[in-house]
Steps between C-alpha positions, in 0.01 A plus 500: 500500500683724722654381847254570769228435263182305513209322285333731323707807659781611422700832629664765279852451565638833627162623577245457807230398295398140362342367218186269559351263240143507566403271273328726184703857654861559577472719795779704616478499922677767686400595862546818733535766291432774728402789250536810716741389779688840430183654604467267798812492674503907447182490682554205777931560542504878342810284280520725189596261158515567137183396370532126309094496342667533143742211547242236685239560194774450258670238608187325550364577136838398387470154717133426297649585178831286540319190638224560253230450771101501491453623818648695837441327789572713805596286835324779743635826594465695186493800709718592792259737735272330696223676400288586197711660293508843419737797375831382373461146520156484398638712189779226411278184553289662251740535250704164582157308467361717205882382347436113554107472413581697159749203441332202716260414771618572853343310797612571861464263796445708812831633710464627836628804341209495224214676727255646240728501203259143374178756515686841381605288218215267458446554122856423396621198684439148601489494886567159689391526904778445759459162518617410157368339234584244197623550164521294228400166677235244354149453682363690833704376774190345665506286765464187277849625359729564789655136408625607214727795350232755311832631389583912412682743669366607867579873605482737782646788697575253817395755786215270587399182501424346155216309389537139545397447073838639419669165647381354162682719293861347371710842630404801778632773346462820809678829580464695829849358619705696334804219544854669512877345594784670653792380274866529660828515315833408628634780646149576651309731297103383448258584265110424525322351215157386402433127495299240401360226765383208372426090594231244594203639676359405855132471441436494908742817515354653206129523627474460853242262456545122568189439309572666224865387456355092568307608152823605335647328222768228606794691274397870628610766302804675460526892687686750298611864716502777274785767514319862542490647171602786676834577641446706751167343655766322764464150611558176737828462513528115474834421573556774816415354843185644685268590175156402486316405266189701375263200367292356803640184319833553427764347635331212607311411105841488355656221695790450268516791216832623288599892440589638174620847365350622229734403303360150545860411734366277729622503835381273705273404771302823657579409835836448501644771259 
């Protein structure tokens, strides 16, 4: 298993995208892909850029075929406008999706960035609401349950607050964060790259709800960041001095969480990078 990994996921070394062992399916987990964003920040920043929809669907077809996966499992924001889409982007989420379903099932949970794209696509995907669901666990997280791990992989975007179920999932996998470090060298050059978070998860932090966290299993579950799948979505700059997090619950659910490259070089402790 790679550094930075897991139970039961495990990240592509080089790559921000993980491999999750659901049990029966290997899923391949990637999140904020923002198909379009060429279109977007043309129309939000008029910033012209060469158009990337070609790479993004082939490096993700290339991802399912290397790992050998059963499914895509999209961590929210699929799309980049925040709005149904239409034109250009509409155009390559039709042919990035049409590209995974003829391989493998896709399923998207909800991104704050995924307004209509659930019902313009309704036919083709899995959809998973904003509060996240389970995958891959045993029995129906009832109340009856909450004592004891149901097991799977829980995942998310992270721009609200989750249900309290996913608690009984063994990992969180989310996106929305977009995690990034500014790197220095000796003679002081930097370099930002995409990172990893991950560490022990605060149930209280987690879901803002004493209740439910009381229910929580005593060993809560591990919370894994994702890297945006892609590069130039932006991010929180975790290591730079007045950034703010994006989750509602973020910093405070990962009280003590290490930072890796994708290269699986593990660098430490979050907070003080």
């Amino acid at each position: 298993m790679a550094r930075g990994a897991s139970p039961g996921v495990e990240p592509v070394v080089g790559e921000p995208a993980a491999v999750a062992d659901l049990g029966g399916e290997r899923a391949l987990l990637v999140a904020d892909v923002h198909a379009g964003i060429e279109v977007g920040l043309r129309y939000e920043r008029g910033v012209e850029l060469d158009d990337r929809a070609d790479e993004r669907r082939e490096r993700l077809s290339d991802l399912l075929a290397e790992t050998d996966a059963d499914r895509l499992v999209v961590l929210g924001d699929l799309a980049h406008r925040i709005a149904a889409p239409e034109g250009e982007e509409r155009e390559e989420l039709e042919t990035l999706i049409r590209a995974v379903t003829d391989r493998v099932p896709m399923t998207l949970v909800e991104g704050n960035h995924d307004a209509g794209v659930a019902e313009a696509f309704a036919d083709d995907l899995d959809v998973i609401g904003a509060g996240g669901g389970l995958l891959g666990g045993v029995g129906d997280g009832g109340d009856e349950a909450r004592r004891r791990r149901t097991g799977g992989v829980a995942v998310l975007h992270g721009h609200t607050w989750p249900d309290p179920a996913l608690l009984d999932a063994d990992v969180v996998c989310m996106g929305h964060e977009h995690p990034q470090v500014r790197l220095e060298d000796s003679v002081g050059g930097s370099r930002v790259e995409r990172a990893w978070l991950r560490g022990r998860l605060d149930p209280a932090a987690f879901v803002g709800d004493d209740e439910s966290a009381a229910a929580a299993p005593e060993d809560p579950p591990e919370l894994i960041v994702f890297p945006a799948f892609n590069e130039r979505s932006g991010g929180t700059w975790v290591n730079v001095d007045g950034q703010s997090f994006l989750a509602p619950f973020l910093p405070d659910a990962l009280p003590a969480g290490d930072a890796y490259l994708l290269n699986g070089t593990r660098l430490g402790d979050f907070r003080r990078l």
